[in-house]
Steps between C-alpha positions, in 0.01 A plus 500: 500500500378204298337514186334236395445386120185503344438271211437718171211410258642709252833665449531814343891478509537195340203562223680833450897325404346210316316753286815732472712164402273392260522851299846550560528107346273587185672852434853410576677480127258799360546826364368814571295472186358133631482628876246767391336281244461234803380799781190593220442116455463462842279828575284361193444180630418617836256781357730748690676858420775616685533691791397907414350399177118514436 
């Protein structure tokens, strides 16, 4: 069977590492302390709570 490739508008993949890079490049040399400080930054920015909280 041959598959054939379809030409993507968007990839999720891709979005989804250069994201996780980018974080992982910004959070690299941090503490716990800074890590947590950065997650509420983040969340704050975003207008967001995390997952289970109201």
């Amino acid at each position: 069977m041959e598959m054939s490739k379809k030409e993507k508008s968007f990839d999720a993949v891709k979005m989804m590492r250069e994201i996780r890079d980018k974080i992982s490049t910004e959070t690299q040399n941090m503490s716990f302390e800074e890590l947590k400080a950065y997650i509420k930054e983040k969340l704050a920015e975003n207008n967001s709570k995390l997952i289970g909280q109201s």
